[in-house]
C-alpha positions in Angstrom: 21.2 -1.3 -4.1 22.8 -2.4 -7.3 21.2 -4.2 -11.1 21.4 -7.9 -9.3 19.4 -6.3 -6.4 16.7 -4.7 -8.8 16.5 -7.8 -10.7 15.5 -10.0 -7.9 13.4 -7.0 -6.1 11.6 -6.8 -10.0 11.1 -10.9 -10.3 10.2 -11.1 -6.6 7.3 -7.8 -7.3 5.5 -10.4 -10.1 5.8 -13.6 -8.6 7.0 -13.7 -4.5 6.1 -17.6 -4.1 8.8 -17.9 -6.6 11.2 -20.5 -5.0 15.4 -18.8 -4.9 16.3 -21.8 -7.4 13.4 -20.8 -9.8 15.1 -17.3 -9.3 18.4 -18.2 -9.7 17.5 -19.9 -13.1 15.3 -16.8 -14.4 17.9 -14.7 -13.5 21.3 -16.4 -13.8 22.4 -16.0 -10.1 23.4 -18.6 -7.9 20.7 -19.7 -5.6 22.8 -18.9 -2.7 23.6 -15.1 -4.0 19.6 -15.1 -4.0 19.2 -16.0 -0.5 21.9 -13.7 0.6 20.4 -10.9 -1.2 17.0 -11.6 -0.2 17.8 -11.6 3.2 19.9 -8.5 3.1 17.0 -6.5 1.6 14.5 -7.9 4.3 16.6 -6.7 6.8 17.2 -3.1 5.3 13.9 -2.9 5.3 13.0 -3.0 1.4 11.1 -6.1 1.4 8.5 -5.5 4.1 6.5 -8.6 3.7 5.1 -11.1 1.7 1.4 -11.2 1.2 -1.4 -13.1 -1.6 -2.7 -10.7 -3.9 -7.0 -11.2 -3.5 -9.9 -10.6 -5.8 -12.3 -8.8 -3.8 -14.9 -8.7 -6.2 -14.8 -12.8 -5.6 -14.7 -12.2 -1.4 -17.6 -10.2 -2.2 -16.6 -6.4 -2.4 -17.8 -5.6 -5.3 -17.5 -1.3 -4.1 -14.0 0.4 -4.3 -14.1 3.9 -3.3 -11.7 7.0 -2.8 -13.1 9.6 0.0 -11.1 12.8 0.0 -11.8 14.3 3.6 -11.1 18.0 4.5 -10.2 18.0 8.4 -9.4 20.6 11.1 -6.1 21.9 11.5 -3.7 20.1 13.5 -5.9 16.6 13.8 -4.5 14.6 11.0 -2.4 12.5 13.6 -5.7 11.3 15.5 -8.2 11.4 12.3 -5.7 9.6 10.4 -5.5 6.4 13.9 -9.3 6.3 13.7 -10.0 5.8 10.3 -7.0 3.0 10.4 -9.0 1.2 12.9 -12.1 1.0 10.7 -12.0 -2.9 9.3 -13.0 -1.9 5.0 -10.7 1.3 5.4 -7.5 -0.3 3.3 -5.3 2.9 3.1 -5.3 6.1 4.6 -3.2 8.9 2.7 -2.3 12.1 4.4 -2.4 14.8 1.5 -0.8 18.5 1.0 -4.0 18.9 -1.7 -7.2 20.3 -1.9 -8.1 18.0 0.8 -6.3 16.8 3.8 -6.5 13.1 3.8 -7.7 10.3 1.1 -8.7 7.1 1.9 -9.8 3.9 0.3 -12.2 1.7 1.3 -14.1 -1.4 -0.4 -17.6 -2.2 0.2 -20.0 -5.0 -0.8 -22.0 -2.6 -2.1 -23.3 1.1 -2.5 -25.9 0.9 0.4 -22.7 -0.8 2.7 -20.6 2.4 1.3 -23.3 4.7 2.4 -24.9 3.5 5.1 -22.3 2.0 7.0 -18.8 3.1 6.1 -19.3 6.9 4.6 -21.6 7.7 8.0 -19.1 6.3 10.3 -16.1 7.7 9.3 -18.4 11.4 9.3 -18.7 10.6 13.3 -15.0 11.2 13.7 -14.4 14.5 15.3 -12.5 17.2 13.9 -13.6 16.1 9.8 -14.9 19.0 8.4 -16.4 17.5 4.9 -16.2 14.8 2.5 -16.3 13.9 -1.2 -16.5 10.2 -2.4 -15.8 9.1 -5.6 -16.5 5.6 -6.4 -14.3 3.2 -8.5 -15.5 2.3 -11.7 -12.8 0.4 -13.0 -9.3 0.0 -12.0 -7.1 0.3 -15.1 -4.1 -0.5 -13.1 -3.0 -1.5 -9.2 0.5 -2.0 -8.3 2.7 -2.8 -5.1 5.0 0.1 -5.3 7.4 1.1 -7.8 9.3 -0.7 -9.9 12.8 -1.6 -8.4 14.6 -0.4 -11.9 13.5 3.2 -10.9 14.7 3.0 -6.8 17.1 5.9 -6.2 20.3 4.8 -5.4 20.5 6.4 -2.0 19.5 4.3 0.7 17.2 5.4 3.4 19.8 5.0 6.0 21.9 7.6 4.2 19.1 9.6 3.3 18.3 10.5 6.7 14.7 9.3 5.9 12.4 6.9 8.1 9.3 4.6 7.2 6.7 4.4 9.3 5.7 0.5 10.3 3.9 -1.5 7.7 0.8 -2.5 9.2 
C-alpha cells in the first residue's frame, strides 16, 4: 500500500458514494488509476464493504451501552456466537482486560436495555457477571483507522488473518 493508495482509502473513509471521477478530480489521479486501485484494495481485502452511516437516535434508539462481561474459562468462542446472534448486539469484543468480552448494544430506551437486552444476554451459559455502562454522549465514532497511519506490511505478508465481516 503506497500515498496514492492512502489517499483514496482516506477520501473513500469520509465520503464512499463519492463517484471515481469526483475522486480523481479531489485527488489528481486519473479516474481509471482510481478504479484500478479501488478494485485492487477490495480484493485484498482492505475495503470490506460499503455501507450508509445511520442516526439511530432518529430510527429510534435513543440507548447506547457498553456491557463488560466476565465469562468462564475457555467459552469465549460459544459466548461470543450467541451474543452475535442477538439483533441490538452491534459489536462483540473479545478482551485480555479486567473482563473477558465487551459488547455494544443500542436500545430504545433504559427499560428495553434492562428488561430485554441486559436479562437475555445474562441467560447465556457460562457468563459469570456483568457491568453496564451507558453512553452518555459519544464524542467521537469512527470506521477504523485512518489510512495515513496503515503499516506498510500487508496482511498477506504478515502471516495475519481477518475474520469475515459480518
Amino acid at each position: 500500500m503506497d500515498d496514492v493508495d492512502r489517499r483514496i482509502l482516506d477520501a473513500l473513509r469520509k465520503d464512499a458514494r463519492k463517484s471515481f471521477l469526483a475522486l480523481s478530480k479531489e485527488l489528481g489521479i486519473s479516474d481509471a488509476t482510481i478504479h484500478k486501485r479501488v478494485g485492487k484494495l477490495e480484493r485484498a481485502g482492505v475495503i470490506l464493504g460499503y455501507a450508509a452511516k445511520l442516526d439511530p437516535e432518529l430510527l429510534g434508539y435513543g440507548v447506547t451501552a457498553l456491557i463488560e462481561l466476565r465469562i468462564k474459562p475457555g467459552t469465549a468462542g460459544p459466548v461470543g456466537e450467541a451474543l452475535a446472534r442477538i439483533p441490538n448486539v452491534l459489536d462483540v469484543f473479545e478482551l485480555h482486560s479486567h473482563c473477558d468480552i465487551l459488547v455494544k448494544v443500542q436500545t430504545r430506551d433504559l427499560r428495553e436495555l434492562r428488561d430485554e437486552l441486559v436479562d437475555r444476554i445474562m441467560l447465556i451459559p457460562d457468563i459469570v457477571s456483568r457491568e453496564t455502562c451507558v453512553v452518555l454522549n459519544v464524542v467521537k465514532s469512527s470506521p477504523g483507522p485512518p489510512p495515513s497511519h496503515h503499516r506498510d506490511r500487508s496482511l498477506a505478508e504478515s502471516g495475519a488473518s481477518r475474520p469475515e465481516a459480518t
